[in-house]
N, C-alpha and C positions, 0 to 999 in steps of 0.2 A: 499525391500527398507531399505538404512540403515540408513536416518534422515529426517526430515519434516521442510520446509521451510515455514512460515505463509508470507503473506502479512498480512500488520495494518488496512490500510483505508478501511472501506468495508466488511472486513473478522472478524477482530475482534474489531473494531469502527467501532459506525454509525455513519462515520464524512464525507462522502461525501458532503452531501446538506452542510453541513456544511461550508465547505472549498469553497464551489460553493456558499454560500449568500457572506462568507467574501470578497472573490475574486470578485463580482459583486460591491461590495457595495463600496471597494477598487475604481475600476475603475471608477463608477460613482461618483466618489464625487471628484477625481482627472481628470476628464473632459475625458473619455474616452468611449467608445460605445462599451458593451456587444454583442456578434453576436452568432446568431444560433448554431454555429460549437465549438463556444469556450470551454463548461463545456465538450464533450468530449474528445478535443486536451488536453486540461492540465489533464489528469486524469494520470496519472503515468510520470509526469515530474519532472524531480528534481527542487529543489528551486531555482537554478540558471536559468531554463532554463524556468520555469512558468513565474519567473519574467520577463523574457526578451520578455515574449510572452505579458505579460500586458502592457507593457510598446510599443512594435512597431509593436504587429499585432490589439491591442485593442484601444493604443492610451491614455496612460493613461501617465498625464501628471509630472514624476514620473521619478528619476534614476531606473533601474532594484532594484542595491542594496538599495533603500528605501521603495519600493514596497515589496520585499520582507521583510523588516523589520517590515513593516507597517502589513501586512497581519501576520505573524508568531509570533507577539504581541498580536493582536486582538484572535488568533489561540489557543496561549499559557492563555489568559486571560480564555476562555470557559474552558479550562482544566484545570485551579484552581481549575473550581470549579465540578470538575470531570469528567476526558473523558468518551463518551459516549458508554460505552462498551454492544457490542450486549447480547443479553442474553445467558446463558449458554458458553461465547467466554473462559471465564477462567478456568473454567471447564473442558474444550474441550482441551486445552494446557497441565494441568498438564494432562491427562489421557493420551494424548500420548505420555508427555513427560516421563512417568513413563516408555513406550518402546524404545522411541528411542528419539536419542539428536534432540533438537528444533532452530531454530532459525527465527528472522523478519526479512525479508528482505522490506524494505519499501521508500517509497519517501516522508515519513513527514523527516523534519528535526530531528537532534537529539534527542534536546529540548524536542518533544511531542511523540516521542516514548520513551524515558523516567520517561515523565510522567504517561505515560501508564504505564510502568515494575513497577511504584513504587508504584502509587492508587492500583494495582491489585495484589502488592507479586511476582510479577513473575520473577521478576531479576534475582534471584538466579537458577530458571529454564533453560531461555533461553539464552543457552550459547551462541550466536552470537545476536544482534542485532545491523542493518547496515541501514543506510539512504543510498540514493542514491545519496546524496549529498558527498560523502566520495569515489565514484567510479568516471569513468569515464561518465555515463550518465545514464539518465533518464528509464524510460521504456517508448517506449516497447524493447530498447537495454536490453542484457542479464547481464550487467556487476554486478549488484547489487546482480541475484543470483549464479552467475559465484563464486563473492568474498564470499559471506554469504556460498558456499558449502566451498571454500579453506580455508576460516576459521574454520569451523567443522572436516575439515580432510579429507572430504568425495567426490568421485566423482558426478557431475553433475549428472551423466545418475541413480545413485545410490539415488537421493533426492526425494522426493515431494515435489510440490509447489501447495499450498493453495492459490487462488487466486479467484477475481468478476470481475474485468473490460475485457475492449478490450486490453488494452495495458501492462495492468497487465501480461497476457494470452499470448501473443505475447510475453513477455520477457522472462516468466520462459520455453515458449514452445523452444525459440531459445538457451536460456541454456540446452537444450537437456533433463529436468525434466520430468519424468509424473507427467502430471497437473490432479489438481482436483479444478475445479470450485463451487464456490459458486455466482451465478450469482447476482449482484447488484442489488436490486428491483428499484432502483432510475434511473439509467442510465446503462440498460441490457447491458451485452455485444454482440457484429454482431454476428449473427448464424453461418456466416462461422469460426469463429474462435474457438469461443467456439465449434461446430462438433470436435475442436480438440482433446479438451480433454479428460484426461484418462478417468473421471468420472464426473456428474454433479450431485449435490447436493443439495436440497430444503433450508436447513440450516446447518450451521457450526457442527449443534450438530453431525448431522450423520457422521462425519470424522471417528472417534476412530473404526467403523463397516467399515467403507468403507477401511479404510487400509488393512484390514486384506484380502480383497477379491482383493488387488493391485498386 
């Protein structure tokens, strides 16, 4: 392999629940009805395209683009006061960035993967870091780590991608990556998808061992 793609939410924040109270509490107070299905449909959607799901599949009485303002405010406000970064997640990036080039491919808006490169030092590391708001679509489309490999230089089939969701999993798999899953303890990813991947991992920290056996 010749470079390692992280996913942010999930992989290295534990901002899911997170993003899933905002997004709840968004809808309810804009007159809108939370359903069953919703916290896993938006899990790798772009900003543009989560908002438009709270807005006409939730009912939330809301333009998309204030909905999203609104939620990525509230998003950016928690991150002041420092994202909430998994244990050992920084650790785990510079060690393998020391072998090979890094990058995030992710579906937080800029803004808070940002925020993240700059509470943690890590800017200067990872030489690509891409929202999926800067591509053509969300995941579980490939576009996000499609462009995060052309940026590095690197072919697809030549990357890893670090990833925990369903749709996470589905994207980097259709970029043609070997996946290595960190599965969400919050909202697992489907067994048939995750079967796909290259490798399955209890926690983040195990990555820097597990490449070496990719």
């Amino acid at each position: 392999m010749d470079a390692v793609i992280f996913d942010l939410d999930g992989v290295l924040v534990d901002s899911e629940t997170v993003w899933d109270a905002t997004r709840r509490a968004v809808v309810a107070e804009h007159g809108g009805t939370w359903t069953e299905q919703a916290s896993r449909a938006l899990m790798g959607m772009s900003t543009p395209e989560w908002a438009r799901y709270l807005v006409d599949e939730l009912g939330a009485r809301l333009t998309a683009e204030r909905a999203a303002e609104v939620v990525v405010d509230r998003m950016a406000e928690r991150y002041a006061a420092g994202p909430p970064v998994l244990p050992g997640a920084v650790e785990v990036v510079r060690a393998v960035g020391r072998d090979y080039p890094v990058a995030i491919a992710s579906s937080s808006p800029p803004v808070l993967i940002d925020a993240f490169l700059d509470a943690t030092g890590l800017a200067d590391l990872v030489g690509v870091a891409l929202s999926s708001e800067e591509v053509g679509a969300g995941k579980p489309e490939p576009d996000v780590y499609l462009e995060a490999a052309n940026r590095l230089g690197v072919a697809p089939r030549d990357c890893v991608a670090v990833e925990d969701s369903t749709n996470g999993l589905r994207s980097a798999l259709a970029a043609g990556m070997t996946v290595v899953a960190v599965p969400n303890p919050h909202f697992p990813p489907e067994v048939d998808v995750l079967a796909r991947a290259g490798s399955v991992l209890n926690e983040v920290s195990e990555l820097p061992t597990t490449l070496t056996t990719l």
